[in-house]
N, CA, C and O of each residue as an XYZ file, in Angstrom:
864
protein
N      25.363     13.901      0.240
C      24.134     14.551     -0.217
C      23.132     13.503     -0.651
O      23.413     12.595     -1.434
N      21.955     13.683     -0.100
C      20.694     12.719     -0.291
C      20.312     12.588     -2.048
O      19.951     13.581     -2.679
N      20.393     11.815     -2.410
C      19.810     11.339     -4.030
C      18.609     12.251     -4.311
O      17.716     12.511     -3.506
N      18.714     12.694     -5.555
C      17.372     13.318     -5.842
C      16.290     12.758     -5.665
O      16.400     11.535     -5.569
N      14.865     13.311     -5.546
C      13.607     12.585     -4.805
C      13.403     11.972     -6.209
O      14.073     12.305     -7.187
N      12.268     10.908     -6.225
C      11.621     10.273     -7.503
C      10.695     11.118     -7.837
O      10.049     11.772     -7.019
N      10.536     11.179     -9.270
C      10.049     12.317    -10.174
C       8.660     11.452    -10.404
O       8.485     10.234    -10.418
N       7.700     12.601    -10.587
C       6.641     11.988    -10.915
C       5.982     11.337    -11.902
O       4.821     10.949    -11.778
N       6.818     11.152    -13.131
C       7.091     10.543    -14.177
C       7.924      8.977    -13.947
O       8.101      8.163    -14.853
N       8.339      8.816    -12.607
C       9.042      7.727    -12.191
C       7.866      7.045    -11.399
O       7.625      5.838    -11.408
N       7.202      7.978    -10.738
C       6.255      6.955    -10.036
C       4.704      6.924    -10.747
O       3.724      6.349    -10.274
N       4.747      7.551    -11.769
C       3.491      7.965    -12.723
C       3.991      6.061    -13.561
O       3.005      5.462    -13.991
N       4.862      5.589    -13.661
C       5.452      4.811    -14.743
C       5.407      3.673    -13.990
O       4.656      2.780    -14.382
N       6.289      3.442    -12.615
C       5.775      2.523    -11.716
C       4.783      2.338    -11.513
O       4.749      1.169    -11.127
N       3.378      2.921    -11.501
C       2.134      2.397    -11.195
C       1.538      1.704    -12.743
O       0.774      0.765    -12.969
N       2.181      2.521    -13.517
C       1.527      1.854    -15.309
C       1.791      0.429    -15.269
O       1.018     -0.503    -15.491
N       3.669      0.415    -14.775
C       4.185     -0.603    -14.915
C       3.585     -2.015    -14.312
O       3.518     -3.100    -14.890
N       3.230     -1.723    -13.167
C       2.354     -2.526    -12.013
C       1.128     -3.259    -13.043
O       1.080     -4.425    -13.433
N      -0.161     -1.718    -13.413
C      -1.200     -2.850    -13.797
C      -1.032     -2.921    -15.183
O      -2.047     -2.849    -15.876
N       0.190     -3.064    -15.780
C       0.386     -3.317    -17.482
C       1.187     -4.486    -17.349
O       1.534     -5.125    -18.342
N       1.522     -4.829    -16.125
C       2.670     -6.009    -16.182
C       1.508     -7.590    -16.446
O       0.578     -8.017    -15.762
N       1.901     -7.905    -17.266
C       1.421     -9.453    -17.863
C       0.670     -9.049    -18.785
O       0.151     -9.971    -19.414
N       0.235     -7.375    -19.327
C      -0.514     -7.901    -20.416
C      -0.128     -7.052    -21.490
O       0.470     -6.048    -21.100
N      -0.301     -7.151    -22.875
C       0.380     -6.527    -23.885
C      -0.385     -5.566    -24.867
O      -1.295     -5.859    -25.643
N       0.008     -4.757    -24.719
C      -0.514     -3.455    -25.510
C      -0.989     -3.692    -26.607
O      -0.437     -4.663    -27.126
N      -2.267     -2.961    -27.594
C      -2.403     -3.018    -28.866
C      -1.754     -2.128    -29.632
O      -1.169     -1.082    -29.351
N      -1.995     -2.860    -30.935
C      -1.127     -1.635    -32.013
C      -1.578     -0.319    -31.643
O      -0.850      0.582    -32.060
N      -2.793      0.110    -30.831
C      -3.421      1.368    -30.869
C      -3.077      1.983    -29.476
O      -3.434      3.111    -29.134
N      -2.305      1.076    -28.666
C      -1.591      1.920    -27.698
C      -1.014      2.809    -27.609
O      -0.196      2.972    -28.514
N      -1.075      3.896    -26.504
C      -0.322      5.270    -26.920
C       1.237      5.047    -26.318
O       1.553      4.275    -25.413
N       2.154      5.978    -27.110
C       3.503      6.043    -26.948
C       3.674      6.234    -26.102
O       2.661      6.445    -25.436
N       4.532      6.301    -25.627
C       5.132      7.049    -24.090
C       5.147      8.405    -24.293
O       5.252      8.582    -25.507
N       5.084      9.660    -23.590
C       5.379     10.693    -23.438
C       6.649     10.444    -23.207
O       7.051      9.525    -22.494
N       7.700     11.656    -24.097
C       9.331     11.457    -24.134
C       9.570     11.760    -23.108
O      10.496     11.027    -22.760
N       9.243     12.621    -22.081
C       9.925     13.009    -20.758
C       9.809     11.383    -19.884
O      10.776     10.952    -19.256
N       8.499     10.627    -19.978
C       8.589      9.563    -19.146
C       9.847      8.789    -19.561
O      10.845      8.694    -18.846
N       9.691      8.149    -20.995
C      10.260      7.640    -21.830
C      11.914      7.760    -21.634
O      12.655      6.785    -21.761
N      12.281      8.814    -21.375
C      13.485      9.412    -20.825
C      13.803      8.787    -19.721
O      14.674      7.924    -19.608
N      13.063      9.235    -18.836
C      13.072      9.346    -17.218
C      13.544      7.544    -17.197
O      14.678      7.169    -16.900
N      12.408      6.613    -17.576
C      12.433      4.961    -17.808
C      13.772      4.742    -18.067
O      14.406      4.028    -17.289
N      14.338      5.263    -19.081
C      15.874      4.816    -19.818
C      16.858      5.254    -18.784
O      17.753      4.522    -18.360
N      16.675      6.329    -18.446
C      17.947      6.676    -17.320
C      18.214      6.204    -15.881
O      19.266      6.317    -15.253
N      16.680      5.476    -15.356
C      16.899      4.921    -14.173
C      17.228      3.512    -14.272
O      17.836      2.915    -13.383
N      16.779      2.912    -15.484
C      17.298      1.592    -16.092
C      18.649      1.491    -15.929
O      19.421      0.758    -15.312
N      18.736      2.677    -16.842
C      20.777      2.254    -16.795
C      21.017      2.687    -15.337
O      21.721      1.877    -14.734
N      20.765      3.359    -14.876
C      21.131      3.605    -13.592
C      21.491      2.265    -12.815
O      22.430      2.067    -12.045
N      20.679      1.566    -13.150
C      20.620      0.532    -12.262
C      21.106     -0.885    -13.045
O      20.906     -2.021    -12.615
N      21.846     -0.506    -14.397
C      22.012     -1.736    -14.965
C      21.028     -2.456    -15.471
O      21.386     -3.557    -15.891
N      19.897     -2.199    -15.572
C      19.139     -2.721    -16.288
C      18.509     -2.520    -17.267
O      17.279     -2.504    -17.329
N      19.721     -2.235    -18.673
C      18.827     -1.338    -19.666
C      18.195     -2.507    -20.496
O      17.184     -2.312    -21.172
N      18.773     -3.643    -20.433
C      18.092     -4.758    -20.836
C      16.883     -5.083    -20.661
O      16.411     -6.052    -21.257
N      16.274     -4.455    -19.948
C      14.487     -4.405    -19.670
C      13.854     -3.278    -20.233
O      12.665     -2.957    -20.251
N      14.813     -2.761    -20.668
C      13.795     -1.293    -20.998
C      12.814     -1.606    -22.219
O      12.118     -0.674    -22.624
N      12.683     -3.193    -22.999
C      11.655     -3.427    -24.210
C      10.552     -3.565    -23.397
O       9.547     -2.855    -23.390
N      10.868     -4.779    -22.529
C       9.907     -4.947    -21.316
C       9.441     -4.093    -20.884
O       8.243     -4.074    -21.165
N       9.865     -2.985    -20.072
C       8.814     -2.100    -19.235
C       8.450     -0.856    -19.984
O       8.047      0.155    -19.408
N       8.585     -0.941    -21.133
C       8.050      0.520    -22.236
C       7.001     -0.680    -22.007
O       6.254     -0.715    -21.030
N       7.034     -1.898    -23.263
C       5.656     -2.272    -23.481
C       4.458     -2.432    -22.116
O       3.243     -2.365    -22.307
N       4.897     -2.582    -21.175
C       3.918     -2.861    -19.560
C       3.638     -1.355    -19.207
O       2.675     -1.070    -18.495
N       4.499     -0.371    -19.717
C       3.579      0.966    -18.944
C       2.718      1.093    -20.314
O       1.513      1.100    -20.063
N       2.980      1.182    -21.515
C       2.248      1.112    -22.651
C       0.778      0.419    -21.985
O      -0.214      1.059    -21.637
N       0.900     -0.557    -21.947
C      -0.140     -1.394    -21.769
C      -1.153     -0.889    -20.583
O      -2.382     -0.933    -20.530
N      -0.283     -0.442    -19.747
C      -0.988      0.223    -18.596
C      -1.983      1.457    -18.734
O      -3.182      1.582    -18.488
N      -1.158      2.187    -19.151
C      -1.566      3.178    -20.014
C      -3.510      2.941    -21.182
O      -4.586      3.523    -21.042
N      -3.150      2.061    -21.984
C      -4.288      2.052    -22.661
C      -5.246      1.129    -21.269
O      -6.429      1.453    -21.160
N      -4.729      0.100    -20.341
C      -5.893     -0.819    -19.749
C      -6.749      0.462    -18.842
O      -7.957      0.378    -18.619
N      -5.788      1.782    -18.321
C      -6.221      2.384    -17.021
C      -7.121      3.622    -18.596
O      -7.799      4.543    -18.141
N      -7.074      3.566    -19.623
C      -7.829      4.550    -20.432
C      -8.934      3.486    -20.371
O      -9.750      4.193    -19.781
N      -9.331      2.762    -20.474
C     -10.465      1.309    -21.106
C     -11.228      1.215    -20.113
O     -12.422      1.502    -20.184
N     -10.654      0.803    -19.051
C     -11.608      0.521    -17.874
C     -11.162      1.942    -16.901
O     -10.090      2.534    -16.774
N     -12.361      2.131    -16.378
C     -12.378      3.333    -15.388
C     -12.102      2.969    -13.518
O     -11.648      3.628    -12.582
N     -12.658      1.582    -13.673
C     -12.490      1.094    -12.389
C     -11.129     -0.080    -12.114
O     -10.892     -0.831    -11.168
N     -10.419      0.175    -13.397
C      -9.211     -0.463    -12.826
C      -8.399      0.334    -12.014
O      -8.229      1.553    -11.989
N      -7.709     -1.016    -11.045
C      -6.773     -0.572     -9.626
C      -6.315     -1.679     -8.926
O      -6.963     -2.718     -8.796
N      -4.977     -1.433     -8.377
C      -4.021     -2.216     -7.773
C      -3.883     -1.971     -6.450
O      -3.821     -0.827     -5.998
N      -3.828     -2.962     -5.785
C      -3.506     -2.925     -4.200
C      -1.826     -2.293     -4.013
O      -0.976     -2.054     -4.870
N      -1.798     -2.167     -2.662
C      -0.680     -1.572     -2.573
C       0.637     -3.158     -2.115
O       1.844     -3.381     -2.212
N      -0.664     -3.903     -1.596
C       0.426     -5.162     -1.690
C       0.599     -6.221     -2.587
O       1.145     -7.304     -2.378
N      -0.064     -5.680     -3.888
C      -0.185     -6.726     -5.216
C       0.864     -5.831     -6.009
O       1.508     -6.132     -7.014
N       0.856     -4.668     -5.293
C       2.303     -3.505     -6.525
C       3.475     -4.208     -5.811
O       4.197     -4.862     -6.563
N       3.822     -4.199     -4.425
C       4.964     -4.547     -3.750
C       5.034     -6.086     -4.673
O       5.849     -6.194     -5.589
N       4.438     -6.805     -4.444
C       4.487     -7.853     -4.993
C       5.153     -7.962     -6.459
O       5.980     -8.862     -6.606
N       4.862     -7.119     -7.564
C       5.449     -7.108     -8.672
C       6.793     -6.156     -8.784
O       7.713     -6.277     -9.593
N       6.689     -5.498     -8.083
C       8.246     -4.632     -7.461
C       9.218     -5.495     -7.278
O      10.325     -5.282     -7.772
N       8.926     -6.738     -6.450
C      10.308     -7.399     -5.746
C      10.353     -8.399     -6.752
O      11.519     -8.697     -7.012
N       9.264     -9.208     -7.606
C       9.851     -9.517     -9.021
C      10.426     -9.194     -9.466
O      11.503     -9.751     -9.681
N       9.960     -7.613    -10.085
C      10.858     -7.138    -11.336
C      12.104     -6.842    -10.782
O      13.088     -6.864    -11.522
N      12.280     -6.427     -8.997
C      13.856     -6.497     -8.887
C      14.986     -7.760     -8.392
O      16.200     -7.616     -8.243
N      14.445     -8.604     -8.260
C      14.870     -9.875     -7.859
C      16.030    -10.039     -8.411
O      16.264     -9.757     -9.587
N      16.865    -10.517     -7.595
C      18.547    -10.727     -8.197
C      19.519     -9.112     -8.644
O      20.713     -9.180     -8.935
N      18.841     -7.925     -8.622
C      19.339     -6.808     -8.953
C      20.503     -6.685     -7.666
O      20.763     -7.442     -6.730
N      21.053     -5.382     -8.085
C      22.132     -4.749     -7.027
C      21.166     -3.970     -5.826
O      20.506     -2.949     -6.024
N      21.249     -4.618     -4.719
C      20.529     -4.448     -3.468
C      20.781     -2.626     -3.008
O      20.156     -2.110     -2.082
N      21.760     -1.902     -3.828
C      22.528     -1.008     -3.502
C      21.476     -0.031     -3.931
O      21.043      0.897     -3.247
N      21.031     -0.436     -5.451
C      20.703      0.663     -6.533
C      19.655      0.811     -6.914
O      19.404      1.492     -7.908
N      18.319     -0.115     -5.841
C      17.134     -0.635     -6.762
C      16.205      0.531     -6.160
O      15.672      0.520     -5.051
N      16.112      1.769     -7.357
C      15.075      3.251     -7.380
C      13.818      2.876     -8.314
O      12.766      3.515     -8.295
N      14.018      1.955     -8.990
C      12.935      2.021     -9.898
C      12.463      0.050    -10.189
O      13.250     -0.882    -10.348
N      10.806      0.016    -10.160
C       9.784      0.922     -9.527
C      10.303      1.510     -8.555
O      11.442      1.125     -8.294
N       9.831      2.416     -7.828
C       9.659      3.267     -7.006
C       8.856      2.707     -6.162
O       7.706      2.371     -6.444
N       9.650      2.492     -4.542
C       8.989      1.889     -3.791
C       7.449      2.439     -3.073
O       7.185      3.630     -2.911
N       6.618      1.403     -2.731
C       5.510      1.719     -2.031
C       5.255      3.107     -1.195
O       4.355      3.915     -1.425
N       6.441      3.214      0.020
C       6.257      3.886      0.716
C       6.394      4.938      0.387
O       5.952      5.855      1.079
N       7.177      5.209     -1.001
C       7.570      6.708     -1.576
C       6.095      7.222     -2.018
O       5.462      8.239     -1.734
N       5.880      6.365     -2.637
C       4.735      6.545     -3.349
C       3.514      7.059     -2.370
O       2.794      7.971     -2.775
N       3.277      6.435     -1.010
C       2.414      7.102     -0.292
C       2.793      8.685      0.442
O       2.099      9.655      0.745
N       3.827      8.463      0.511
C       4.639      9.565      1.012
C       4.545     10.867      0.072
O       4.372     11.929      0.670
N       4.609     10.896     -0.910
C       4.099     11.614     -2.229
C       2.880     11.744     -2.045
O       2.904     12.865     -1.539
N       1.378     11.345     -2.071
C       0.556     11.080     -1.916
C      -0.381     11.464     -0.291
O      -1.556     11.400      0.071
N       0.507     11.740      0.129
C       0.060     12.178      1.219
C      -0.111     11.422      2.780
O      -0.230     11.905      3.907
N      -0.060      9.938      2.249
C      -0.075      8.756      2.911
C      -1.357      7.971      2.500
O      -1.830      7.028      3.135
N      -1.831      8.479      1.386
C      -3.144      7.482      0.795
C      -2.809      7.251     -0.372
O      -2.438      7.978     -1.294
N      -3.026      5.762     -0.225
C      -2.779      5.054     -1.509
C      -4.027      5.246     -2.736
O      -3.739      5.478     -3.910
N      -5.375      5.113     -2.261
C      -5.992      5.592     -3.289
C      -5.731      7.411     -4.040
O      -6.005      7.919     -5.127
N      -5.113      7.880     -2.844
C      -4.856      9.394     -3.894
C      -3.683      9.266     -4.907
O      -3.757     10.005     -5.889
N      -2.449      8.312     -4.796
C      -1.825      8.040     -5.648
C      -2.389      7.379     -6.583
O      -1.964      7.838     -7.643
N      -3.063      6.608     -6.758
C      -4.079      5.856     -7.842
C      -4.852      6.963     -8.690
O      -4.940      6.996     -9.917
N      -5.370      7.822     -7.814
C      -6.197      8.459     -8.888
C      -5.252      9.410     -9.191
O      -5.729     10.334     -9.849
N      -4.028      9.517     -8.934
C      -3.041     10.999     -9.949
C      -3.098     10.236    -11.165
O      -3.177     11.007    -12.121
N      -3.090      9.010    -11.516
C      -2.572      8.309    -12.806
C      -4.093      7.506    -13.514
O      -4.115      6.657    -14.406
N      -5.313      8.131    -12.746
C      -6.390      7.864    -13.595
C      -7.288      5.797    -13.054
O      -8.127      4.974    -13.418
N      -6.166      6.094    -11.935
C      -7.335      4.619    -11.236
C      -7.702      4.365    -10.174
O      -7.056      4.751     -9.200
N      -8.863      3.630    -10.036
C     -10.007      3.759     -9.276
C      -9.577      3.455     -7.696
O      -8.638      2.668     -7.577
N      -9.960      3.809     -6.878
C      -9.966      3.030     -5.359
C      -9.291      1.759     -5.337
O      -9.179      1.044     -6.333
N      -8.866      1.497     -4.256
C      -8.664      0.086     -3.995
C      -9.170     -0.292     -2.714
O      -8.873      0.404     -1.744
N      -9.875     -1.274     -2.582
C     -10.412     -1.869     -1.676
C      -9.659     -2.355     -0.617
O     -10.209     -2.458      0.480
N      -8.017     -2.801     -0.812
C      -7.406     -3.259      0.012
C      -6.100     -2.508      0.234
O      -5.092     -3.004     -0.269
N      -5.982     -1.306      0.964
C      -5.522     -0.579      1.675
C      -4.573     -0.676      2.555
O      -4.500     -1.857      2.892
N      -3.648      0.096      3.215
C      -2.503     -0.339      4.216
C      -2.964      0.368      5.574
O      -3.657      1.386      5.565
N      -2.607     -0.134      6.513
C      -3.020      0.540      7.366
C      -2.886      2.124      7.930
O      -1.827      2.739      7.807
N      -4.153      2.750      8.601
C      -3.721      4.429      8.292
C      -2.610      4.479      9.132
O      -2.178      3.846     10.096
N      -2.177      5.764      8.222
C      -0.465      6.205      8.959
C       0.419      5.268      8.012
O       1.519      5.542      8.491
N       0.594      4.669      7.350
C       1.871      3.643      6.914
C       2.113      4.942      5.800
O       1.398      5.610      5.054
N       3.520      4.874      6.150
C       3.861      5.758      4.532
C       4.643      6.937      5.637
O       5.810      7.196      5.342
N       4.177      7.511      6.633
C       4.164      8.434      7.721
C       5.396      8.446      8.040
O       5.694      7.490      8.756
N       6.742      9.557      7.657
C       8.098      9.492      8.086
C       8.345      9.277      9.486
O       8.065     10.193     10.259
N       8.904      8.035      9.997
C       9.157      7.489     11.223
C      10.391      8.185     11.629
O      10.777      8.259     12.796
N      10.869      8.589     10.816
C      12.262      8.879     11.169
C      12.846      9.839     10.842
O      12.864      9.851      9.611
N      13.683     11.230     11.505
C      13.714     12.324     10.813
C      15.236     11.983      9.925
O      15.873     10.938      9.793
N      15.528     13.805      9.253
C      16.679     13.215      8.496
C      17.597     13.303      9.072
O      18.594     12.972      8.431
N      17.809     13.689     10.284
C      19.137     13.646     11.479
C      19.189     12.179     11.902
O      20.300     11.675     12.063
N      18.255     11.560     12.067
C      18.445      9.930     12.448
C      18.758      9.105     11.512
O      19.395      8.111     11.861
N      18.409      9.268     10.051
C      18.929      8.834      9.214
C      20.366      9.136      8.790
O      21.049      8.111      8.771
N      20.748      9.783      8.589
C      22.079     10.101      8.628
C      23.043      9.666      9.978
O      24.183      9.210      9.898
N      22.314      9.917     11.184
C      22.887      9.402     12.468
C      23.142      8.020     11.871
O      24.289      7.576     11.813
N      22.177      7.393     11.464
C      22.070      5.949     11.231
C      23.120      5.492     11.023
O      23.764      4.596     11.569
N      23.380      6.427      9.824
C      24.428      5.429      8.801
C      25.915      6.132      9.018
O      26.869      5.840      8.297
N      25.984      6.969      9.957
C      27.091      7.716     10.352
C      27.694      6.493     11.682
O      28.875      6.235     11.916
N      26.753      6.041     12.223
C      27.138      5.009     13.189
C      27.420      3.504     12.777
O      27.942      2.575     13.393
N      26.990      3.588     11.763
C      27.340      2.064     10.892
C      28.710      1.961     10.231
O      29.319      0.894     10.161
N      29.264      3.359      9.648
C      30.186      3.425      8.935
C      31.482      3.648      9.842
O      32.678      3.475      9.608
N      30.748      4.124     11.033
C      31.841      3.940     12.000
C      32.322      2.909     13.023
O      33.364      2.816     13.671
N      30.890      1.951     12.931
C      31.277      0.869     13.289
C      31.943     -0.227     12.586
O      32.477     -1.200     13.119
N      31.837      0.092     11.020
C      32.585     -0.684     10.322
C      34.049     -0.163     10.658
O      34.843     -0.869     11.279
N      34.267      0.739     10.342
C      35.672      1.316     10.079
C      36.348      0.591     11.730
O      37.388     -0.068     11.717
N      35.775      0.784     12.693
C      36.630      0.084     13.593
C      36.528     -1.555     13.327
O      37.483     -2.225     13.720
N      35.521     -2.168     12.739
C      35.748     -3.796     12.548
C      36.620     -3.683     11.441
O      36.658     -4.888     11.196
N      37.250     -3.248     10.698
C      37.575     -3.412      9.635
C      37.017     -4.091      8.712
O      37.479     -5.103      8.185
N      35.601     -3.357      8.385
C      34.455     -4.395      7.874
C      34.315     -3.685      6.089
O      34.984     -2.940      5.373
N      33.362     -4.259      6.017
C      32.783     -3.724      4.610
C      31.614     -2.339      5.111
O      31.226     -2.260      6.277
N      31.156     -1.291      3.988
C      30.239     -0.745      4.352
C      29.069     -1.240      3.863
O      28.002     -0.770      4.258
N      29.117     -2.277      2.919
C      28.358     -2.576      2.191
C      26.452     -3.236      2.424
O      26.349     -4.396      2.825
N      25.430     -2.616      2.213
C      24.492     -2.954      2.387
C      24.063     -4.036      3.125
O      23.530     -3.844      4.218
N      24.246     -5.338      2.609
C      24.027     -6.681      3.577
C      24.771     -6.043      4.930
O      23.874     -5.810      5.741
N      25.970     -5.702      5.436
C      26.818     -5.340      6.260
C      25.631     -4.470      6.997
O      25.289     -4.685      8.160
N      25.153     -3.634      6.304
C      24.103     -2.178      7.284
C      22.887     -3.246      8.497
O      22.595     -3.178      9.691
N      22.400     -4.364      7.049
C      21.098     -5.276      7.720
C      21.613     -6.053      8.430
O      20.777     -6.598      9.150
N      22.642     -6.398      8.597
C      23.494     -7.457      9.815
C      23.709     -6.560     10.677
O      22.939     -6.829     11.599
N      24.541     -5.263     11.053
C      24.506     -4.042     11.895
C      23.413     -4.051     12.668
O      23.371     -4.301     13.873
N      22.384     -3.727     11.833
C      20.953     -3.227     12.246
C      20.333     -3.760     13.482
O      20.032     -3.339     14.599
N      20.249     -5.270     12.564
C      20.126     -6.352     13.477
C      20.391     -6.582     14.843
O      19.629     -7.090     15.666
N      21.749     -6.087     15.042
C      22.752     -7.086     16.211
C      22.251     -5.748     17.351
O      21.859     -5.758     18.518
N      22.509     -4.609     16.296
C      21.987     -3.195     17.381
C      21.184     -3.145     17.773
O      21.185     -2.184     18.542
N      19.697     -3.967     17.769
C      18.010     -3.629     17.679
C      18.312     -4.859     19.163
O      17.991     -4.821     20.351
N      18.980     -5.732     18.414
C      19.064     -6.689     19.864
C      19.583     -6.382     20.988
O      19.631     -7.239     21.871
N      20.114     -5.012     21.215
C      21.116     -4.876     21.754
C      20.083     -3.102     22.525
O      20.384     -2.311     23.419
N      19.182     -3.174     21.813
C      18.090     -2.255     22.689
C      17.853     -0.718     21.771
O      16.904      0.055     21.902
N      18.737     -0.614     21.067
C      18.356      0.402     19.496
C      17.228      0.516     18.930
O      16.720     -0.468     18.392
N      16.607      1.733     18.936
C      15.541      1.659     18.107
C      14.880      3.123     17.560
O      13.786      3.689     17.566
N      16.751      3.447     16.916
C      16.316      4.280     16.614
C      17.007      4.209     14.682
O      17.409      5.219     14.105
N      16.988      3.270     14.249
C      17.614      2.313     13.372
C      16.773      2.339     12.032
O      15.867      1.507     11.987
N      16.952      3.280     10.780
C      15.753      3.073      9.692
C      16.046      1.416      9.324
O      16.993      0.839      9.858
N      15.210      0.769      8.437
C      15.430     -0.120      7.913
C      16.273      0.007      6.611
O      16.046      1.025      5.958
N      17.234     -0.875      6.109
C      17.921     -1.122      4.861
C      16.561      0.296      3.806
O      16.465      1.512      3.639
N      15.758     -1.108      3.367
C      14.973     -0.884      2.119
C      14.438      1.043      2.638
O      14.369      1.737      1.623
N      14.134      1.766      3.835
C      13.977      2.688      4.358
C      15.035      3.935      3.947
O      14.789      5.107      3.666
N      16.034      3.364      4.009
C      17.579      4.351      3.422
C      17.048      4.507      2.063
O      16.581      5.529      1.561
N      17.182      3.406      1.570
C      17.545      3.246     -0.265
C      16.504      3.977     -0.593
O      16.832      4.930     -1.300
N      15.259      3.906     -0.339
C      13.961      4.942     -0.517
C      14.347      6.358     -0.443
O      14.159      7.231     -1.290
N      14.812      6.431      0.493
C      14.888      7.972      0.732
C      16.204      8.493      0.260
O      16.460      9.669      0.002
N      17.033      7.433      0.178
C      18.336      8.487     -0.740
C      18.204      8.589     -2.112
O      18.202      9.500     -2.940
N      18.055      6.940     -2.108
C      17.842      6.873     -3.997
C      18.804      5.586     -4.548
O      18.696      4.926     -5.582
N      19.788      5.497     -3.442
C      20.488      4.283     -3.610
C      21.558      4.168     -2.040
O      21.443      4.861     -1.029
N      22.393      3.244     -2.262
C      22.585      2.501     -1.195
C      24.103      3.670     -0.731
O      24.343      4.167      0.369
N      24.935      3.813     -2.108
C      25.881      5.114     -2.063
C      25.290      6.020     -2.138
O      25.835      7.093     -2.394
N      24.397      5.946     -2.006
C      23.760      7.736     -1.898
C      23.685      8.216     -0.145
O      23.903      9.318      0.358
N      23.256      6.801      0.554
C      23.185      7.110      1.651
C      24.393      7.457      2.676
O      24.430      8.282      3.589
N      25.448      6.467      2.171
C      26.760      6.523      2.830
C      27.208      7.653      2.214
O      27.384      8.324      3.230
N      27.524      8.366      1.325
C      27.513      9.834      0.945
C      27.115     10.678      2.520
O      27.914     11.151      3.329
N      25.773     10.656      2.577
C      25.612     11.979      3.279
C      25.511     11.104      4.624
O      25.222     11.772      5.616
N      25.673      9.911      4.805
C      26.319      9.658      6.602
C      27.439     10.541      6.431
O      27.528     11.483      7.218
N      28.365     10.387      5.479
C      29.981     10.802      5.955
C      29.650     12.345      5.967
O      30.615     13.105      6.049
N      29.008     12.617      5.930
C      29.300     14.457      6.108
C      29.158     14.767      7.645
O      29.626     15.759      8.203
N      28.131     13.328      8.488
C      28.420     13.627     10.041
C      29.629     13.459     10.395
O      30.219     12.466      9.968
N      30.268     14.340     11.220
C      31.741     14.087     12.213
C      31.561     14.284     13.399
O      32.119     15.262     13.896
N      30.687     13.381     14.273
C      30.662     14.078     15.485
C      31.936     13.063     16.371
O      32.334     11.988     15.921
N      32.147     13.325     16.930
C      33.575     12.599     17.894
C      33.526     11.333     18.162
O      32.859     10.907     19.105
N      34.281     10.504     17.305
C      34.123      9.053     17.530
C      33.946      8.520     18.766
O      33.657      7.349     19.011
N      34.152      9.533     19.657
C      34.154      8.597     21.043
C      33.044      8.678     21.700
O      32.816      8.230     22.823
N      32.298      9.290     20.959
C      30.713      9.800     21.436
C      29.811      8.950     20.715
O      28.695      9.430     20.916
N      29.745      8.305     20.246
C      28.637      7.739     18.989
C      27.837      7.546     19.931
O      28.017      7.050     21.043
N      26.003      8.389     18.935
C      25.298      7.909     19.490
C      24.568      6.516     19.686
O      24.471      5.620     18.847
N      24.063      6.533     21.017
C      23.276      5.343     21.500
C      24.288      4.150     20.995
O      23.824      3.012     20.922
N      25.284      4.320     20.741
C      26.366      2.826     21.361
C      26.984      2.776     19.758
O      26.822      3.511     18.784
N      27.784      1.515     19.997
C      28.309      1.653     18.771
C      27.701      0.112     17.947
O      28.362     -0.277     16.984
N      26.723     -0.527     18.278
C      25.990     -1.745     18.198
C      26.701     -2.852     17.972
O      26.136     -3.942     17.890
């Protein structure tokens, strides 16, 4: 079963987090709303990282009062990616939901990044992704195909299922004329984590001797 979707309090917090990151709140900053506040603590631990949770209260804090102050503050969508793969750098490649990646976020949004900006009160951004990015490439039968063919190609290598294992898979299959293959970071988005996805591969059983489009 696919991971619950990201709540809008998860990606309301990821964008605070984005333009509050490097600068520090005043005493007159507002609290968190407890539902966010919540939401922050549970995907932290989720992911082992409750050790940041001083850190990213004070950066959505901060966010929070900079996006009340200025009316025309706003973040690119590749200056957020940019502080995303910071704040997850060195994490478990398996589990990383929060921030909440880019593409969710447009995907929510409709596929415009300035309409996600203004749910949370900021302005346009000038530097944009190209139209269509965000746009589900892939339905949820191919995704699941995906990883229903990975897990079965492990199980005959006697391999690992493990993530790095999917992007080495991926790889060797795409060379091999596949292309119907989500990307790693593409799964983890849409399940919620890396066991979330191998979860609902295994509910496909279609006849090992059939796998589609090869066994890569």
């Amino acid at each position: 079963m696919a991971a619950p979707a990201a709540t809008e309090n998860a990606i309301t917090a990821s964008l605070l987090y984005a333009v509050g990151s490097g600068r520090t709140p005043s005493s007159e900053a507002p609290e968190l709303p407890t539902e966010m506040w919540e939401t922050i603590a549970a995907v932290l631990k989720d992911q082992g990282a409750e050790d940041r949770m001083a850190r990213v209260v004070q950066a959505v804090r901060a966010g929070y009062e900079a996006v009340g102050a200025d009316a025309s503050l706003t973040i690119s969508a590749q200056r957020y990616d940019t502080l995303r793969r910071e704040f997850l750098a060195g994490a478990d490649a398996g589990r990383n939901v929060w921030p909440v990646g880019s593409t969710t976020i447009l995907k929510r949004a409709g596929g415009s990044w300035n309409s996600a900006l203004g749910r949370v009160g900021m302005a346009a951004s000038t530097r944009t992704r190209a139209s269509g990015f965000g746009a589900a490439r892939f339905t949820t039968e191919q995704y699941r195909a995906a990883v229903h063919d990975f897990t079965l190609a492990a199980a005959r290598a006697d391999s690992s299922t493990s993530y790095q294992n999917y992007l080495a898979w991926r790889k060797r299959s795409m060379e091999q004329g596949r292309s119907d293959l989500p990307s790693g970071p593409s799964l983890r988005n849409t399940y919620g984590s890396w066991s979330a996805a191998l979860l609902d591969g295994e509910d496909q059983t279609p006849d090992p001797g059939t796998t589609p489009g090869g066994q890569g």
